[in-house]
N, C-alpha and C positions, 0 to 999 in steps of 0.2 A: 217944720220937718227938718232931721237932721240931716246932713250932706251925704251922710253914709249907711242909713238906713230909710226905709221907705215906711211911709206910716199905712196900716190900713186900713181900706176904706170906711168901717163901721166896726167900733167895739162895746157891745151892749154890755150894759151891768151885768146881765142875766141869761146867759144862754137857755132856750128848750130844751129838757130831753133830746127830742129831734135833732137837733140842730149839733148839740155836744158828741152824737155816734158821728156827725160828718168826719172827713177828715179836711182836717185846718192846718195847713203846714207851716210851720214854724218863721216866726220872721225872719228875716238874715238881712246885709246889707248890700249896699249898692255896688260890694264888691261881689259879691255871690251872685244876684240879678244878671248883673254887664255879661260878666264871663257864659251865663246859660246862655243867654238871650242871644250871644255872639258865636255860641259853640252849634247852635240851632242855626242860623241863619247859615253858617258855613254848612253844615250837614245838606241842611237842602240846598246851596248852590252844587256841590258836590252832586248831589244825585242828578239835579239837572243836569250838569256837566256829561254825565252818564249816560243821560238819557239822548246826549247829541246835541242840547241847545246852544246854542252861540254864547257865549261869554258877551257882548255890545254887538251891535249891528254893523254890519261889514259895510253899511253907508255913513256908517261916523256916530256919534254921541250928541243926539241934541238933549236940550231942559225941559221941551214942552213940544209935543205933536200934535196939532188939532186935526190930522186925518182919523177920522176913527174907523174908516171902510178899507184903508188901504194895504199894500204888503207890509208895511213898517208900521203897522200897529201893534201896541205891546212891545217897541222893540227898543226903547227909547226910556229915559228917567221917567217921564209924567207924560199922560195923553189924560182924553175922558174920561178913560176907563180906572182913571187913578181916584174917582169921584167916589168911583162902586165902591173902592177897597177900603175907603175911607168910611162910607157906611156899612160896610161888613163890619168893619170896627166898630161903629156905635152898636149894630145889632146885637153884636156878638157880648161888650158891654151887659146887654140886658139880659142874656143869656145867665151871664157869672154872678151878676146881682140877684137873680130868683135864686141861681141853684149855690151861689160860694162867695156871697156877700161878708163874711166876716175872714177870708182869705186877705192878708198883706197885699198890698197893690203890689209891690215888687212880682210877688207871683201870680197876680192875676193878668198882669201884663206877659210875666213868662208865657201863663196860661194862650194869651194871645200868641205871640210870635207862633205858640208851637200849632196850634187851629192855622192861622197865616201860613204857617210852613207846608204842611199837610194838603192844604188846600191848591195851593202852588203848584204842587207835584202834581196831584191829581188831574189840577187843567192841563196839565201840559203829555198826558200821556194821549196818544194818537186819534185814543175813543172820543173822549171830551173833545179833541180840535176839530177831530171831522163833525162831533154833533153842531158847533158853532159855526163850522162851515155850511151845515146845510142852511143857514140863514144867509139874507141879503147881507144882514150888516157886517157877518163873520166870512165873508166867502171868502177873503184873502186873509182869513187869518191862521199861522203856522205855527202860532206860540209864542212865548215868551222868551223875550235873552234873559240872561242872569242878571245883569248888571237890571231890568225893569221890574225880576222878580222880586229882588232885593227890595227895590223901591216900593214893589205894590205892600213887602210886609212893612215897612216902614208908615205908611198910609195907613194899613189896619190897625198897626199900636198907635197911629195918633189919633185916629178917630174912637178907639178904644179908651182912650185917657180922656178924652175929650167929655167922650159921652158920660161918665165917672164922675166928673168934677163939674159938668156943667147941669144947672136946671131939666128936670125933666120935660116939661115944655117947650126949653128949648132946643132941647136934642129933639123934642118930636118934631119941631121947628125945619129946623136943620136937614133931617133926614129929606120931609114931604120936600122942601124947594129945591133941595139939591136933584132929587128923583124926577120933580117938575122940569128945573134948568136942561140936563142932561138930556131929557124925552124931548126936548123942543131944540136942544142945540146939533145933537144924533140922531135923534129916532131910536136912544136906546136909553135905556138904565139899570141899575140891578136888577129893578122888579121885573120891568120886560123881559131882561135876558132870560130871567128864572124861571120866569112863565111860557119864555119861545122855548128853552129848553125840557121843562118838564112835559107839553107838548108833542117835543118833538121825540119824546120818547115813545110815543104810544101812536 
């Protein structure tokens, strides 16, 4: 692969019918990538910003939180919950592979940041806090700073790349023990949280 363009992930001899109505966006390089990828990331710290969240936690910057129940969750670089975001990345991964597998990775990683981005905002709007609040494991949770949201989309593009280049197997690997580690190290994981919260909707 060249330094300046990104290759992608599958180029069949033969496209479907099907397949040739999609739209397939054009390769470009690793300077057109950086720059979206970067202009996104800024736009949602921005609206978080907007929205009132803390820019870092007014108790300082650590690298790693293992409180996952407490007020300083989510507020920090990396806690547990940096596990989920990482397989939201693989998930999401499989997602792009059924529906936009002959898309340049360059953009299918866009494609990521901006799901990553999206998703970000949405947690942090008042509804979704108070739904994780009505759990045990979310009572003290307020949201996200920026400086953790940044980081959780960073977690999604890698487990996003991850899942791309690695074995299917062993992405399914990956996913189940990480899901297992987390349930036995919190008492939570993506799939719990998913399930406490569609739940708690009804």
């Amino acid at each position: 692969m060249s330094s300046n363009e990104l290759a992608p992930v599958a180029q069949p001899n033969a496209a479907h019918p099907a397949e040739r109505r999609k739209f397939i966006p054009k390769p470009a390089g690793i300077v057109v990538y950086a720059p979206v990828i970067l202009c996104i990331m800024a736009a949602k710290a921005a609206v978080l910003f907007l929205m009132g969240n803390d820019v870092v936690c007014p108790c300082g910057v650590q690298l790693w939180l293992n409180d996952s129940t407490g007020a300083e969750n989510s507020k920090h670089i990396a806690d547990w919950y940096s596990v989920s975001h990482v397989l939201a990345g693989m998930l999401f991964a499989g997602v792009m592979w059924l529906t936009s597998r002959r898309w340049p990775l360059g953009w299918m990683i866009v494609a990521a940041a901006a799901f990553s981005a999206g998703w970000e905002v949405i947690e942090n709007t008042p509804w979704i806090i108070s739904q994780f609040g009505n759990t045990r494991v979310g009572a003290n949770y307020t949201g996200d700073t920026i400086l953790n949201s940044l980081f959780d989309s960073a977690f999604v593009m890698a487990g996003f790349v991850a899942a791309l280049r690695l074995p299917l197997v062993v992405s399914i690997g990956l996913v189940v023990l990480a899901e297992v580690v987390s349930a036995f190290m919190i008492g939570d994981s993506l799939v719990l949280a998913t399930v406490r919260f569609v739940v708690g909707l009804f």
